[in-house]
GUTI-648052 format. One record per residue: z, x, y of N, C-alpha, C in turn. Coordinates in steps of 0.02 Angstrom, whole numbers. Example, Ala and Ser with C-alpha at 12.3 -4.5 7.8 and 13.67 -1.06 7.14 Angstrom:
// residues 2
nzz:390&nxx:660&nyy:-284&cazz:390&caxx:615&cayy:-225&czz:390&cxx:660&cyy:-165
nzz:354&nxx:642&nyy:-112&cazz:357&caxx:684&cayy:-53&czz:394&cxx:645&cyy:2
This chain:
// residues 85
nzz:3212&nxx:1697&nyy:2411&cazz:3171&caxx:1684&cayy:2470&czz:3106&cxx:1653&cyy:2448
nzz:3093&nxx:1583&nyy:2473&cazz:3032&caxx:1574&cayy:2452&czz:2945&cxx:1596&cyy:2480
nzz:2927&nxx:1576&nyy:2441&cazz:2849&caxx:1619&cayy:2448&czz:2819&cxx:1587&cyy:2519
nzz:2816&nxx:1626&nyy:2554&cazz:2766&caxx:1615&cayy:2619&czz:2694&cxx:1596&cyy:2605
nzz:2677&nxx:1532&nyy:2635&cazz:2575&caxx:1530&cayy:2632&czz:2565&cxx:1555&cyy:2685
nzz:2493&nxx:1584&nyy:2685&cazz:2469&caxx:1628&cayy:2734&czz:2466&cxx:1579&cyy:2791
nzz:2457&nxx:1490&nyy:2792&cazz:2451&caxx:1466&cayy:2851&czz:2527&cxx:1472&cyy:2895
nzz:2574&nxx:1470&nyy:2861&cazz:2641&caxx:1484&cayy:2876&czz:2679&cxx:1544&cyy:2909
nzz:2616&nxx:1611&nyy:2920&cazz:2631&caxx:1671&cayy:2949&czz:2668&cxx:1662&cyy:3013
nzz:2747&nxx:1710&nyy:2992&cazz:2748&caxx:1726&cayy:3072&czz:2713&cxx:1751&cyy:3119
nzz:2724&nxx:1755&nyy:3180&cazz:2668&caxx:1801&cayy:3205&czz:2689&cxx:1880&cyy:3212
nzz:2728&nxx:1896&nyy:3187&cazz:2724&caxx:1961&cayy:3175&czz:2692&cxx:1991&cyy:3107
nzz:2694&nxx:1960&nyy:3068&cazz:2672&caxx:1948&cayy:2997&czz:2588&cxx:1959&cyy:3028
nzz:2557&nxx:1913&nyy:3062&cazz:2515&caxx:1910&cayy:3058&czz:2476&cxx:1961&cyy:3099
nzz:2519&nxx:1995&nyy:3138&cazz:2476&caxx:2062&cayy:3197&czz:2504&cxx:2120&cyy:3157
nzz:2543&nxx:2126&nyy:3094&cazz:2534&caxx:2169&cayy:3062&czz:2470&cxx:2157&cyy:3012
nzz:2450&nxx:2113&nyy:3002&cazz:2375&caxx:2117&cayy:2958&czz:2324&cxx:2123&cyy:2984
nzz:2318&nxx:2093&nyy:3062&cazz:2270&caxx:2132&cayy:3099&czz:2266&cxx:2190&cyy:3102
nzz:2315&nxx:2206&nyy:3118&cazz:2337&caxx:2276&cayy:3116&czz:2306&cxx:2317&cyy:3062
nzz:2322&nxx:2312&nyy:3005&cazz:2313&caxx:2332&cayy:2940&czz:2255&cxx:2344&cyy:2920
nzz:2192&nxx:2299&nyy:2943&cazz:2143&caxx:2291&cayy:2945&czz:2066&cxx:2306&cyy:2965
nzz:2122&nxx:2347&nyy:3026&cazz:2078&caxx:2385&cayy:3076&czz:2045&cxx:2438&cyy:3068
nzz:1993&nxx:2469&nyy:3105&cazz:1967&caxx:2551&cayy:3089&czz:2012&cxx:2594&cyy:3123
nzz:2035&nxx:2571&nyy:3184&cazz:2111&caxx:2625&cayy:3219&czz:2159&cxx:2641&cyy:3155
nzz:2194&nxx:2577&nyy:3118&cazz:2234&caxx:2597&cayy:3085&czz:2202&cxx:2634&cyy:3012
nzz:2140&nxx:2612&nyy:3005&cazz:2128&caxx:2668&cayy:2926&czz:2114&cxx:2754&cyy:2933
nzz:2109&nxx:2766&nyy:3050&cazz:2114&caxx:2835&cayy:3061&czz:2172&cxx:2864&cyy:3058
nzz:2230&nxx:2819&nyy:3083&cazz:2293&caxx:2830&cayy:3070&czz:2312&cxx:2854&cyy:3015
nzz:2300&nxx:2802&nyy:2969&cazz:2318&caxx:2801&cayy:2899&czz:2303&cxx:2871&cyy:2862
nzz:2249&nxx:2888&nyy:2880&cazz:2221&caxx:2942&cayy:2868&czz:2238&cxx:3007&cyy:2886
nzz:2234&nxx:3016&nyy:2931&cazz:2278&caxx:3063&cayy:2980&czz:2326&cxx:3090&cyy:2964
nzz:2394&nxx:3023&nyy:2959&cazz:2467&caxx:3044&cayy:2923&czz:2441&cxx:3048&cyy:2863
nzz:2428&nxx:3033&nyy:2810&cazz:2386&caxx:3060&cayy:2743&czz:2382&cxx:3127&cyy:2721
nzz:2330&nxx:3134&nyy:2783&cazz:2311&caxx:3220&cayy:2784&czz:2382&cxx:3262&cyy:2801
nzz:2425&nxx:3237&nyy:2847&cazz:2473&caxx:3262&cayy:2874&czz:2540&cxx:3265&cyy:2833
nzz:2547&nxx:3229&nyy:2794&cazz:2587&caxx:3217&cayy:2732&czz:2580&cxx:3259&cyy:2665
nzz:2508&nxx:3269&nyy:2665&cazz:2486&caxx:3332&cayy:2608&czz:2511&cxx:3393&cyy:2634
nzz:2498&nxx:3419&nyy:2716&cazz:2502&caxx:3477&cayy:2725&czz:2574&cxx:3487&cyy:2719
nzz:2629&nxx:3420&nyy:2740&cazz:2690&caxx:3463&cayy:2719&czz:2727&cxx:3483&cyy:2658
nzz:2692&nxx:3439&nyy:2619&cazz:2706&caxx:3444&cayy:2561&czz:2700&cxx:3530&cyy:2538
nzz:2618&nxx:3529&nyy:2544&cazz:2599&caxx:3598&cayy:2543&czz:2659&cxx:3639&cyy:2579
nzz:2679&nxx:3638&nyy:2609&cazz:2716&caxx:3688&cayy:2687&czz:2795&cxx:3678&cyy:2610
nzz:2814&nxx:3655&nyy:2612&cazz:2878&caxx:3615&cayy:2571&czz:2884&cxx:3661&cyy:2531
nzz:2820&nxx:3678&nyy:2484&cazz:2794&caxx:3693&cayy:2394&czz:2789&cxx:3759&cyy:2412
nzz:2746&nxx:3781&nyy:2462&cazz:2742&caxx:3846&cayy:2482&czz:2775&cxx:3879&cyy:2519
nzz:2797&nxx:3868&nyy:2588&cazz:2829&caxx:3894&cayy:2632&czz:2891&cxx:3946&cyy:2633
nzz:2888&nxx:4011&nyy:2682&cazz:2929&caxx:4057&cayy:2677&czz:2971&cxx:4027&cyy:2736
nzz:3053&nxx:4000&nyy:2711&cazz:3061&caxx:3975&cayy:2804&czz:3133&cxx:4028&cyy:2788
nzz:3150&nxx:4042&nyy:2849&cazz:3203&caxx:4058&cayy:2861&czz:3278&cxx:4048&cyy:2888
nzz:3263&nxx:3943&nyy:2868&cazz:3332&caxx:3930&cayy:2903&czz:3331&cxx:3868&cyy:2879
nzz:3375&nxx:3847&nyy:2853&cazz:3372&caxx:3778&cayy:2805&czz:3345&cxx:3708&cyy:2876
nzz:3340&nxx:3737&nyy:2954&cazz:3331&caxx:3680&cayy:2986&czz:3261&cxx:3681&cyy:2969
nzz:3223&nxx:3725&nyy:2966&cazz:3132&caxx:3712&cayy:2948&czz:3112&cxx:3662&cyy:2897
nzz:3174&nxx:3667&nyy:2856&cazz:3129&caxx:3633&cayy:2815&czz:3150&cxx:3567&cyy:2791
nzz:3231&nxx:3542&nyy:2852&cazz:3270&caxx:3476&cayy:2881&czz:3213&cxx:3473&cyy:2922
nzz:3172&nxx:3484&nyy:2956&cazz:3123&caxx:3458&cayy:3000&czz:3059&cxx:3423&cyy:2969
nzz:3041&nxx:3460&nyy:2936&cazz:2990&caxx:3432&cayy:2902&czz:2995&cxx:3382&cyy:2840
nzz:3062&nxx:3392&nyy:2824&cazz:3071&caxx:3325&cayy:2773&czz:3065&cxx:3268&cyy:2826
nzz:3100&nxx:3277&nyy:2880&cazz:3109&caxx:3210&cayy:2940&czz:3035&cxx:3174&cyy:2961
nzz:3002&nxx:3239&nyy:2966&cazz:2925&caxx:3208&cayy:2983&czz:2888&cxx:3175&cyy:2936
nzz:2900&nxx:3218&nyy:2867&cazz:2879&caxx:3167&cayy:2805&czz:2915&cxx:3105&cyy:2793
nzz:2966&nxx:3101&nyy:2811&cazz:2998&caxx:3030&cayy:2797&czz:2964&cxx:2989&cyy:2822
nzz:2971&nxx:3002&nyy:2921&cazz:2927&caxx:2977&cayy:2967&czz:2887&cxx:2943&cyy:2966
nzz:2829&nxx:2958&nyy:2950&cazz:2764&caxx:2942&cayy:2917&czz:2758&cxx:2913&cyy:2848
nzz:2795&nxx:2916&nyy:2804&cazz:2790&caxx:2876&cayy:2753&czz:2828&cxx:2802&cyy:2775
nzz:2880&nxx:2818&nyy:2807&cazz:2904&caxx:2744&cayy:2827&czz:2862&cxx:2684&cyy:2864
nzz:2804&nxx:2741&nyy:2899&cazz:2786&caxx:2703&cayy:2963&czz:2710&cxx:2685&cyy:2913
nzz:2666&nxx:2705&nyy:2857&cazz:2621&caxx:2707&cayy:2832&czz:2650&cxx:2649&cyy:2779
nzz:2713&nxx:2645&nyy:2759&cazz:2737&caxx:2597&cayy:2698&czz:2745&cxx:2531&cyy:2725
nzz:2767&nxx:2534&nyy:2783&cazz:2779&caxx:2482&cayy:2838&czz:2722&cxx:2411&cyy:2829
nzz:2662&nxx:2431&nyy:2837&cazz:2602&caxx:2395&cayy:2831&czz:2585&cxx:2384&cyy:2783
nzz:2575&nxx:2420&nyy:2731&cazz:2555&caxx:2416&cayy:2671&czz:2606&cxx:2343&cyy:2623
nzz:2673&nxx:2371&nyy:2625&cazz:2713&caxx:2323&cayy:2593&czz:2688&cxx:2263&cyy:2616
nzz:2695&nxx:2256&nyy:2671&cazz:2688&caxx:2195&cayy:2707&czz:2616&cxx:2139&cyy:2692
nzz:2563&nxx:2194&nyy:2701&cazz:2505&caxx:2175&cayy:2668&czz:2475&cxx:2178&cyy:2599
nzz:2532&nxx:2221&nyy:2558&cazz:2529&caxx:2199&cayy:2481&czz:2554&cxx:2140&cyy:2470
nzz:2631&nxx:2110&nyy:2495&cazz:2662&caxx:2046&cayy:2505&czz:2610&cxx:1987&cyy:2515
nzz:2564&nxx:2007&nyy:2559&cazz:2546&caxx:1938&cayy:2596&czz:2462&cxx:1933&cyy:2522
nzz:2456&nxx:1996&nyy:2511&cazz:2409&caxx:1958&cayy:2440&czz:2430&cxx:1933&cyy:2395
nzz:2492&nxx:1968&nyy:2375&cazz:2523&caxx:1938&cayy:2304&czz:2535&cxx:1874&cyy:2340
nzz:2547&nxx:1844&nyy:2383&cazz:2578&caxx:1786&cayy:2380&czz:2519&cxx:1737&cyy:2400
nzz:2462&nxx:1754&nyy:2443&cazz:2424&caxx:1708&cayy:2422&czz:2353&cxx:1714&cyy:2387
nzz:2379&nxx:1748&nyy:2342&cazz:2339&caxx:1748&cayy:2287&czz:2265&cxx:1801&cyy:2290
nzz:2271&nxx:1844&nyy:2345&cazz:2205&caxx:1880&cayy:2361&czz:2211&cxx:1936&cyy:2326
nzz:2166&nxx:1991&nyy:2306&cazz:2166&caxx:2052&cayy:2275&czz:2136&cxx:2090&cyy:2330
């Protein structure tokens, strides 16, 4: 697949870097962050009593890592390729 220039953005490409960019999304970002530690924590520590507790909370951690990796890839992509750090 060849290398995309940034003048060449789809426009979805490109309202995910707005996106990306924003102070909404670095509360987000943040947020699931914080929310991602605690299950971890909950995971490492937790007394559960039914193997669905803790099928739930892997689901929510997936969740959120998918939806937090989502942007990121996308906007690591679009530096490596045109050349920004």
């Amino acid at each position: 697949m060849p290398n995309k220039p940034a003048d060449t953005l789809t426009e979805k490409d490109s309202m995910i870097l707005q996106m990306a960019r924003t102070e909404g999304w670095g509360l987000i970002s943040e947020m699931a962050e914080q929310r991602i530690a605690a299950i971890r924590q909950d995971l490492e520590t937790g007394t559960f009593e039914n193997l669905s507790q803790i099928s739930y909370l892997q689901g929510e951690l997936r969740g959120l890592k998918t939806v937090l990796n989502y942007a990121k890839i996308r906007l690591d992509k679009f530096k490596k390729e045109s050349g920004k750090k």
